[in-house]
C-alpha positions in Angstrom: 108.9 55.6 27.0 109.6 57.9 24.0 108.4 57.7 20.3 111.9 56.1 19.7 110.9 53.0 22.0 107.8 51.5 20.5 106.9 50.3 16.7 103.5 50.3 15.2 103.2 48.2 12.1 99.4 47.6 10.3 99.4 44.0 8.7 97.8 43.8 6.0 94.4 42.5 7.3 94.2 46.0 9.7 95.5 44.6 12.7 97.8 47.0 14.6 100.6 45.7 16.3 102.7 47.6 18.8 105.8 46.4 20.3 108.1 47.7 23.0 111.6 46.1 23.6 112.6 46.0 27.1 115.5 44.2 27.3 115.9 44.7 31.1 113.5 42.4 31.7 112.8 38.3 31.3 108.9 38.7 30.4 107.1 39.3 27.7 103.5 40.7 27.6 100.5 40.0 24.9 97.6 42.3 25.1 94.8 42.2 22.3 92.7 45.4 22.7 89.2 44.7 20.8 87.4 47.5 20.2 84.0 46.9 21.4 82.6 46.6 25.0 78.8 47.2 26.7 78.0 50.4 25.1 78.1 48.6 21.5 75.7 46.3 22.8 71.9 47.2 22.5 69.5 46.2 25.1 68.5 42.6 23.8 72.3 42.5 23.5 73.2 43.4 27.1 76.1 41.8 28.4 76.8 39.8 25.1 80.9 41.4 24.9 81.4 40.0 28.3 79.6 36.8 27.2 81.9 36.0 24.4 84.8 37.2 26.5 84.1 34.1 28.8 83.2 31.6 25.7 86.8 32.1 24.0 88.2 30.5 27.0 86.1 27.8 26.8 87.7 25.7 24.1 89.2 26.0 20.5 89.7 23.8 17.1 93.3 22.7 18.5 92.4 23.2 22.6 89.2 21.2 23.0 88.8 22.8 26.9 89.4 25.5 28.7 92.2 23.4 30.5 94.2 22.9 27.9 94.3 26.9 26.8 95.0 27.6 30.4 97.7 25.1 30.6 99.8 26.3 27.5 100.5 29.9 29.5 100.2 28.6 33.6 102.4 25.6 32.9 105.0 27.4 32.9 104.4 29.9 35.5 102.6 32.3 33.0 99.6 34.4 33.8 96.7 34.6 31.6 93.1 36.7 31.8 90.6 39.1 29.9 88.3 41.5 30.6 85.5 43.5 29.2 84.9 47.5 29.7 82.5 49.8 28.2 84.5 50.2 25.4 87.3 47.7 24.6 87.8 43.7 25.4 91.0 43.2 26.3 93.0 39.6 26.5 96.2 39.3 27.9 98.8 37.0 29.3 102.5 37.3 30.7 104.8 34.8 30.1 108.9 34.2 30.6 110.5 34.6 27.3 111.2 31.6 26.5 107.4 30.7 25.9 106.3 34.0 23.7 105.7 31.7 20.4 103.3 28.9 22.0 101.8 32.4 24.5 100.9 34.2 21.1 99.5 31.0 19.1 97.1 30.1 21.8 96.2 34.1 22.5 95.8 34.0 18.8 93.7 30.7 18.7 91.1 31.7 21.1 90.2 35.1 19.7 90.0 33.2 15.7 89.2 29.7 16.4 87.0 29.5 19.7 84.3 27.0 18.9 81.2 28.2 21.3 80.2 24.7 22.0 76.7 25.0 22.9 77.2 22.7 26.2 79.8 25.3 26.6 77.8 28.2 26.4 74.9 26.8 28.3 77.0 26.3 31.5 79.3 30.0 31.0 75.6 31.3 31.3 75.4 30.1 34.5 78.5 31.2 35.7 77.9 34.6 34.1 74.5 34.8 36.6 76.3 33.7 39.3 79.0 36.6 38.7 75.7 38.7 38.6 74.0 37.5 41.6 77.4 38.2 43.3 78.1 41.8 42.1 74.4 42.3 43.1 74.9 41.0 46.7 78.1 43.4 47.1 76.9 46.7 48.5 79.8 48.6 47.0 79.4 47.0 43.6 76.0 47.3 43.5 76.4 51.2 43.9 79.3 51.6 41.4 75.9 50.5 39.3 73.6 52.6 40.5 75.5 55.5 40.3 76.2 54.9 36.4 72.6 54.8 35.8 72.6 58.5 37.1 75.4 59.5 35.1 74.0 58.2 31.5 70.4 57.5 31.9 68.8 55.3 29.2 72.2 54.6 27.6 74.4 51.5 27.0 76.8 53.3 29.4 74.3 53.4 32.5 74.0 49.8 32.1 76.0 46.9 34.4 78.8 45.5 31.5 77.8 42.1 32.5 74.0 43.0 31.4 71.1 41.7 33.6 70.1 38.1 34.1 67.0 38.6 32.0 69.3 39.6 29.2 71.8 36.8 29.7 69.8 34.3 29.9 68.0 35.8 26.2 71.6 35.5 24.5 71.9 33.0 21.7 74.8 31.2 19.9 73.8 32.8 16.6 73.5 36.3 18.4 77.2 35.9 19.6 78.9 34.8 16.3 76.9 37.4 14.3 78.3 40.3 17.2 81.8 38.3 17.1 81.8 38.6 13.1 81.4 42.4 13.3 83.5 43.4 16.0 86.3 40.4 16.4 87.7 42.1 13.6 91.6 42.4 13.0 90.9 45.9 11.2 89.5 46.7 15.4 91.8 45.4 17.0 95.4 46.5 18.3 98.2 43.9 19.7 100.9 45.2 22.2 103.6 43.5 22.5 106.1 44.6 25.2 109.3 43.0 26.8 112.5 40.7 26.1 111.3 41.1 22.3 113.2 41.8 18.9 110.4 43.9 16.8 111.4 42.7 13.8 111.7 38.8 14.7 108.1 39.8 16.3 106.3 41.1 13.8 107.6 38.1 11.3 105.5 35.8 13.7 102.8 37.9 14.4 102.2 37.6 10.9 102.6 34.2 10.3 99.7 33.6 13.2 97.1 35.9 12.3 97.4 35.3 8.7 94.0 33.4 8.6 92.2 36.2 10.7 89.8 37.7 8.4 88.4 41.3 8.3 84.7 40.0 8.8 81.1 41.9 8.7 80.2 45.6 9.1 81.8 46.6 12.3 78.7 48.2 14.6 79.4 51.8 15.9 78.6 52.8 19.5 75.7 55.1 19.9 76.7 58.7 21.1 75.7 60.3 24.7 73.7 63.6 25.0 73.9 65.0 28.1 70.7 64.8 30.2 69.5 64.4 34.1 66.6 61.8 34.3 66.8 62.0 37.9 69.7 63.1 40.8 69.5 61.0 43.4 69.0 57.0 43.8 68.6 55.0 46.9 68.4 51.5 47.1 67.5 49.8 50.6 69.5 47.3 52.2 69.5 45.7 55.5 73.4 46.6 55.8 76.3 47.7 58.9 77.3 50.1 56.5 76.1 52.9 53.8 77.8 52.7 50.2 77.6 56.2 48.5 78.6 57.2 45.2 78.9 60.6 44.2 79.6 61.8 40.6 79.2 64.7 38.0 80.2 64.8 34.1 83.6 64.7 33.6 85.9 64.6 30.4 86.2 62.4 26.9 89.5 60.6 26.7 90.1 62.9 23.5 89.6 66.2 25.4 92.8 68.1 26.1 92.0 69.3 29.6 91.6 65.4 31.2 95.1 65.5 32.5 93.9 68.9 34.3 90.9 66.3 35.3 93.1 63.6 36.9 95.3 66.0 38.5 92.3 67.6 40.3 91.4 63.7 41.2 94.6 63.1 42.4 94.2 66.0 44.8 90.7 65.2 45.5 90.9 61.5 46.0 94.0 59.6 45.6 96.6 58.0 48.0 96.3 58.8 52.0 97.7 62.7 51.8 95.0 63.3 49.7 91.9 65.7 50.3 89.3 63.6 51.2 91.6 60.7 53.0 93.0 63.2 55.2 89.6 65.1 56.2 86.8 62.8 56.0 88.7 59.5 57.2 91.7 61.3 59.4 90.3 64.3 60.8 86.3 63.2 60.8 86.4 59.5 61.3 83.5 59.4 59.0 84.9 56.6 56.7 87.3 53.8 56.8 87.5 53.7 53.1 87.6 56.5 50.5 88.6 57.6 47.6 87.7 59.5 44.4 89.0 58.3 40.2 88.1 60.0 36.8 86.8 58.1 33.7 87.3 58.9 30.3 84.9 57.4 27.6 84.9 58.1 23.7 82.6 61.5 24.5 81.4 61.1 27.7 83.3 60.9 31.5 82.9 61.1 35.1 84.3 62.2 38.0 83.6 60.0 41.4 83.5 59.7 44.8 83.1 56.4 46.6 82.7 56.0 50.0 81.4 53.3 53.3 80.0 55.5 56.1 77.7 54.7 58.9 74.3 55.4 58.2 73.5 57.8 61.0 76.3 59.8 59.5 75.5 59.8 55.8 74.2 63.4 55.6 77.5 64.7 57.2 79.5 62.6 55.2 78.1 64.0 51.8 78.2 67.8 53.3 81.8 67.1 53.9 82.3 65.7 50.8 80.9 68.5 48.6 82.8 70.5 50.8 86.4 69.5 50.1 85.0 69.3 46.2 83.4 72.8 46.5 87.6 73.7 47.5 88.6 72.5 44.6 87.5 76.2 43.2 90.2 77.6 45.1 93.9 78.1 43.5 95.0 75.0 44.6 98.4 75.7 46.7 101.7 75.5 45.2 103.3 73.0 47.2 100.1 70.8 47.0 100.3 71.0 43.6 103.7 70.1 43.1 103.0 66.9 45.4 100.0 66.0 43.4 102.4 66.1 40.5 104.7 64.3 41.5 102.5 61.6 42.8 101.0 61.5 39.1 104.5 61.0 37.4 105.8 58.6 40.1 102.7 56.2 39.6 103.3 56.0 36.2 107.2 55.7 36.1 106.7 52.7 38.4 103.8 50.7 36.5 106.2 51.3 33.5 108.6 48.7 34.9 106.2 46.0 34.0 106.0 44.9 30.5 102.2 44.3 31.0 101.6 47.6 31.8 103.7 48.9 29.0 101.6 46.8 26.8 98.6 48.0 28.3 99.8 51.7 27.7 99.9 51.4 24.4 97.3 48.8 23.3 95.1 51.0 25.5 95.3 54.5 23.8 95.9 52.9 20.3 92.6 51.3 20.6 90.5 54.1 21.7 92.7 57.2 20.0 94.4 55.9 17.6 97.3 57.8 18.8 99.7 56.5 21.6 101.2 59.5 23.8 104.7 59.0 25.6 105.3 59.3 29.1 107.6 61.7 28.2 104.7 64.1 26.4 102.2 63.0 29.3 104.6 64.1 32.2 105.5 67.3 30.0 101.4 68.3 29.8 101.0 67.9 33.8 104.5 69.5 34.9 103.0 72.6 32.6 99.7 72.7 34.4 99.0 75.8 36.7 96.9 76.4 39.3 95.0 78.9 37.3 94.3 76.4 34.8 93.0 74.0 37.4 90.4 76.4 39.1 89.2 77.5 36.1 88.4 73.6 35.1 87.1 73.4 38.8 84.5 76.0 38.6 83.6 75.0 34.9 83.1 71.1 35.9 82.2 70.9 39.9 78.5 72.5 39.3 76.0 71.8 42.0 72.8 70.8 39.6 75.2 68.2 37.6 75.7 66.8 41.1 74.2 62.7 41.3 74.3 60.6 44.4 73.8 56.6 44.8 73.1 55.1 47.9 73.1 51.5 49.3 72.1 51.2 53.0 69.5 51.1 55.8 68.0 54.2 54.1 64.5 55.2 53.2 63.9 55.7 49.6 62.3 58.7 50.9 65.1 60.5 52.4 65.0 64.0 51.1 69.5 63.5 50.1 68.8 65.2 47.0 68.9 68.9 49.2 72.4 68.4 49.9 73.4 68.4 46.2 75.0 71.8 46.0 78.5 73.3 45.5 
C-alpha cells in the first residue's frame, strides 16, 4: 500500500475518513477508531470506555435491541465487533459489497444515536463483571494484569481496561453520556474504509450519514507517564498445574523512530517457532509448552514482554534462561538471523494486507494515534535498512537489569526471593 492507494478527506465536522480501494476483493471493511480508551479514564472512571463500548450495542433510536443492530450486518453473513484498548475504541464490521450502505448506517447509528437504556445498562453491568470474574479466574490473564501494574505504577495504564468490579458497579448513566460527549467526538475520531469501494461514491455517503454527528464537549486529554519503579517483582498465589510469568522492561512510544528496531529485536526474541526463546526454552529445555515475547507502543510510554506457562519447580530456571537469551540480544545479532527476522516481519504484514479489515485497521490505527499513516512500502524500507549495529546498540540501551519487572501466578510463596534473578 503506497501514498497513491489510500484518500484521507476531513468532513467538515473533524471526522477523518480514510479509504482504500481494493478492487480484488468482494468485502468491504468499516472501522471507527475513537480516540479514547482506559488511560483517559480516572479512577472513579475505571473501565467506563469499555462500558460504553458494550452499551452502543445495546439498542438505538431506529434499532430498539441489540438484535436488530446485529442482524443488519450477520444477516447477511457479515461480521461485526468492538473493542476497547488503552488508547482508542475501535468498532468494526466486514460485510460483502453489496451491503456497505445499510453496514455504515447502522455502524453510524450506534456510535450517534445509542440510547443507554437504563434496563440496558443495568444488565451490560453484569455482564461486564462477569467478563471480570472470568479474566480474574484465567491465570494467564490475570498476569498480563499484574505485570502492567509493574510497568506503570499508580497510572491509568497499570490498570485492567475493563476497570475493577468496585468501579463498575460505581458507573452511572450520567457519568457515561457526560465521558461519551467529550470523547465520542467526530473531531477524535478516524473512519477507514477499505475494499470493493469507489472513494469518491464513498465519501458522498459518509457524509450524508454523519452529517448530524456533532463536535460535542471539551475532549479530555490523557494524563502523561513518568518513569518510576514502585516495586519489581509481584506474585500472586494460586492453587494452579502451572506457573504464569510475565516478564517486561520499558520499551518505546509509537512516535519514537527506533520502535521498528524494537519489533525486530521482538521478532528475534519471541515470535513464530524459529525464534529465540521458542527454540531454547520450549525445544532445547522443555521448560515451556507455550512462549512467546510482543512489544507495545503507547502515546509516550511502551513495553517489551515475555510471557510464559512453566512448571513451578522450574520457575527459577525458566526466568534465568529467559534473561539469558534477552541478555544475547546485546550481541550483533547474526547476519543470516537477521535477514530471517526480516523477512518474517515483511511477510506478516504483506499477508494481513490481503484482508480489507486489516487494511482498514492499518490506517484507522496510525491515523488515530499519529496522525500520520505510513505505507508498507516506507515501513518495509525502515526495517530492510536496519543493521545489526543499530540493533545492539538499542539492546544494551533498553535490556537493563534494574528496569527488569516480573509477575507471577502459581503455587508460589509471596515470599520467594525472584526478585535476585532480575539481572542482565
Amino acid at each position: 500500500m503506497d501514498n497513491s492507494s489510500y484518500q484521507k478527506v476531513t468532513l467538515d465536522n473533524g471526522l477523518r475518513l480514510v479509504m482504500a480501494a481494493m478492487p480484488h476483493t468482494r468485502s468491504v471493511s468499516i472501522g471507527f477508531f475513537i480516540g479514547t480508551g482506559s488511560r483517559y479514564e480516572t479512577e472513579a472512571q475505571a473501565g467506563v470506555s469499555h462500558f460504553i463500548e458494550h452499551v452502543c450495542f445495546k439498542g438505538t433510536k431506529k434499532r430498539s435491541t441489540s438484535a436488530e443492530i446485529c442482524t443488519v450486518i450477520e444477516g447477511v453473513g457479515g461480521m461485526l465487533n468492538a473493542g476497547t484498548d488503552k488508547e482508542l475504541t475501535i468498532y468494526w464490521c466486514k460485510v460483502a459489497q453489496p451491503h456497505f450502505a445499510s453496514a455504515l448506517d447502522v455502524m453510524v447509528d450506534i456510535l450517534v444515536n445509542a440510547t443507554f437504556d437504563p434496563a440496558e445498562i443495568e444488565k451490560e453491568r453484569q455482564v461486564i463483571t462477569e467478563e471480570i470474574n472470568m479474566s480474574l479466574d484465567s491465570p494467564s490473564q490475570r498476569v498480563s494484569m499484574l505485570i502492567d501494574e509493574l510497568l506503570w505504577p499508580g497510572h491509568a495504564l497499570g490498570r485492567d481496561i475493563a476497570g475493577s468490579r468496585e468501579s463498575v458497579a460505581g458507573i452511572t448513566r450520567e457519568m457515561m453520556l457526560d465521558y461519551l460527549a467529550r470523547q465520542y467526538r467526530p473531531g477524535n475520531a478516524v473512519l477507514a474504509i477499505a475494499g470493493d469501494i469507489r472513494p469518491p461514491e464513498v465519501a458522498e455517503s459518509v457524509r450524508r450519514e454523519v452529517a448530524g454527528w456533532q463536535r460535542g464537549k471539551q475532549r479530555i486529554d490523557y494524563p502523561p507517564y513518568r518513569d518510576k519503579i514502585a516495586r519489581r517483582v509481584l506474585i500472586e498465589k494460586r492453587d494452579t498445574e502451572q506457573t504464569q510469568l510475565c516478564l517486561a522492561l520499558p520499551g518505546l512510544s509509537i512516535t519514537d523512530p527506533a520502535r521498528f528496531k524494537l519489533d525486530l529485536l521482538n521478532v528475534i526474541l519471541g515470535e513464530g517457532m524459529s525464534c529465540r526463546l521458542f527454540t531454547e526454552i520450549r525445544d532445547k529445555l522443555g521448560l515451556a509448552y507455550s512462549i512467546q515475547s510482543y512489544a507495545e507502543h503507547f502515546l509516550d510510554t511502551g513495553a517489551m514482554t515475555i510471557a510464559a506457562g512453566v512448571d513451578s519447580k522450574n520457575l527459577a530456571v525458566a526466568v534465568r534462561a529467559i534473561l539469558s537469551e534477552m541478555s544475547r540480544l546485546k550481541e550483533p545479532v547474526p547476519e543470516a538471523e537477521l535477514t530471517k527476522a526480516k523477512e518474517l516481519f515483511k511477510g506478516r504484514i504483506w499477508l494481513r494486507m490481503e484482508d480489507s479489515r486489516s487494511v482498514a485497521g492499518w490506517m484507522g490505527g496510525q491515523e488515530i494515534l499519529t496522525g500520520e499513516i505510513l505505507t508498507i512500502d516506507e515501513v518495509i524500507a525502515t526495517v530492510d535498512a536496519i543493521t545489526a549495529e543499530e540493533l545492539q546498540r538499542l539492546a544494551r540501551e533498553i535490556l537493563v537489569g534494574e528496569q527488569l519487572r516480573l509477575a507471577v501466578v502459581g503455587p508460589v510463596s509471596p515470599d520467594e526471593p525472584l526478585e535476585d534473578l532480575l539481572k542482565l
